[in-house]
C-alpha positions, 0 to 999 in steps of 0.5 A: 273913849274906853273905860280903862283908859279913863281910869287909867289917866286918873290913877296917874293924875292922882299919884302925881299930885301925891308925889309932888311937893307944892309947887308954883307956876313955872313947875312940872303940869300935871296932866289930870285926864286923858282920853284918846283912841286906842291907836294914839299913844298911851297915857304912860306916853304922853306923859314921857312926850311932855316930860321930853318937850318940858326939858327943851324949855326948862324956863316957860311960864306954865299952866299947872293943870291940863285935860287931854281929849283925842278923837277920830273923825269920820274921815280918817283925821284926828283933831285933839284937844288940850285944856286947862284954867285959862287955855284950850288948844286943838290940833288936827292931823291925819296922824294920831301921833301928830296931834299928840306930839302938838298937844304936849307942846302946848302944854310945855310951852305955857303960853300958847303959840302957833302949832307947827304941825306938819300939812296934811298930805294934797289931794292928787293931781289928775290932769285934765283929759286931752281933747280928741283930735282925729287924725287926718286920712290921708290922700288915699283914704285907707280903712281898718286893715281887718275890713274888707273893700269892695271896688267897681270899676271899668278897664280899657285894653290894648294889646298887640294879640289880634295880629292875624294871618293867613294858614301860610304865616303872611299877614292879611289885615294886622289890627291890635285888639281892643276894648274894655271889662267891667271889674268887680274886686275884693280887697282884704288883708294879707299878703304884702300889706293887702291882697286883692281879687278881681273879677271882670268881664267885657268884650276886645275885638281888632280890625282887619281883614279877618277881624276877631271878637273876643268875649273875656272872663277875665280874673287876677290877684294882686298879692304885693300893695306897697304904699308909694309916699303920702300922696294916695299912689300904689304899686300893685303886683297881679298874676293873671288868668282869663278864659275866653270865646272867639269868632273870627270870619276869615275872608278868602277869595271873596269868600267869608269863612266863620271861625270859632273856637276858645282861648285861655290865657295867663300873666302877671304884670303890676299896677299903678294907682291912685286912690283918692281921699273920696273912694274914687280911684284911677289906675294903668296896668302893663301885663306879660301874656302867654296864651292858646293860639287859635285860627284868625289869631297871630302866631305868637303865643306871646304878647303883652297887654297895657289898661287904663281903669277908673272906678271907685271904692264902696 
């Protein structure tokens, strides 16, 4: 409420009522008090809203006398009101400019009717939150790609490396070489999809006339993991090193000749694995290999080598 206004509002209430000849209801109101914030329109204004409102209906029965009073409310909305003789009106907006407008009307209008004044503007819809659901782990259970897994497991070997011969190239006792490593592997991202390293560590030996023992180091890498379907199968491409100590007692003329010595050898082949949802794994295993040859070992630097593993993921 401000001073100037207040007079402001008298002075044009006075000159009015000067100015204008008597009159009997139905003729221009006058409006004696006017009190709005001063965002809302002026006084000067409010009377032209009126005047402008009172040319659409030259015929309405009016009231002669009227005090108009707009405030703020805390919330940010406006609620005016209009009074004379025998009617008082309120009207609420969240614009000023609204509730002045609504107010004029009354005023023109005489007998007082339904504010059309415009809604205030919804409240904002916020949809409700989806529910979280997880989404199922496949069958072969794969973790974050930014963590490391660590397997345990165990591999059979088969391979055709023990086929032994005399010095002079005829064989004496032809037995494949078999046998089995404990593996350790650690899984990490990189690669195609995933790398892998393996450590194992175990014993083969062949039968025979000159049966050979083989105490292996065994590492490989595996850089290529490529998902085969949804159904936990995997193909894995590995190159592979290993180190190894042999003893092999050669048997000539009824006498037992013990042979020693060392034996290094390399590849690389693929896997095929099947990782179930629980961490348990199987996998088979197909190597080329190339290596030292040694006495009491076959002649052929070349052999191949086929596994069958199983272990499972911690």
């Amino acid at each position: 409420m401000q001073r100037p206004r207040l007079l402001g509002a008298a002075t044009a209430a006075a000159s009015w009522l000067l100015t204008a000849p008597a009159m009997a209801r139905g003729d221009t109101p006058v409006v004696v008090a006017y009190v709005a914030p001063d965002e809302c329109a002026s006084i000067d204004a409010f009377q032209v809203l009126v005047a402008t409102e009172i040319a659409r209906r030259p015929a309405a029965d009016r009231t002669w006398r009227w005090s108009v009073r707009v405030r703020r409310e805390r919330d940010g909305t406006y609620e005016g009101t209009v009074t004379s003789e025998d009617v008082e009106r309120t009207a609420a907006s969240t614009s000023c400019d609204d509730v002045t407008a609504a107010l004029a009307k009354v005023i023109a209008d005489g007998e007082p009717g339904p504010l059309p004044l415009p809604p205030p503007p919804p409240a904002p819809c916020t949809a409700p939150p989806a529910p979280h659901v997880e989404p199922p782990e496949p069958d072969r259970g794969p973790r974050p790609a930014s963590r490391a897994e660590w397997r345990l497991g165990g591999r059979g070997e088969l391979s055709n490396h023990g086929f032994n011969a005399t010095p002079y190239g005829s064989p004496l006792g032809a037995a494949p070489v078999t046998g089995g490593l404990a593996t350790l592997s650690l899984e990490v991202p990189g690669g195609f999809h995933k790398l892998e390293f393996e450590l194992g560590a175990g014993r083969l030996a062949s039968s025979g006339n000159a049966p050979l023992t083989y105490t292996v180091v065994d590492t490989q890498a595996c850089l290529v993991d490529v998902a085969l379907g949804d159904g936990g199968f995997s193909a894995l491409g590995c190159l592979r090193l290993a180190g190894a100590a042999f003893s092999a007692p050669f048997v000539l003329e009824g006498v037992t000749l013990p042979q020693n010595g060392g034996a290094l050898w390399a590849g690389a082949g693929g896997r095929l694995r099947w990782q179930a949802r629980m961490g348990i794994f199987v996998e088979a295993s197909f190597m080329a290999m190339y290596g030292t040859v040694s006495g009491g070992e076959s002649t052929t630097p070349g052999w191949v080598d086929a596994g069958l593993g199983a272990g499972f993921r911690l």
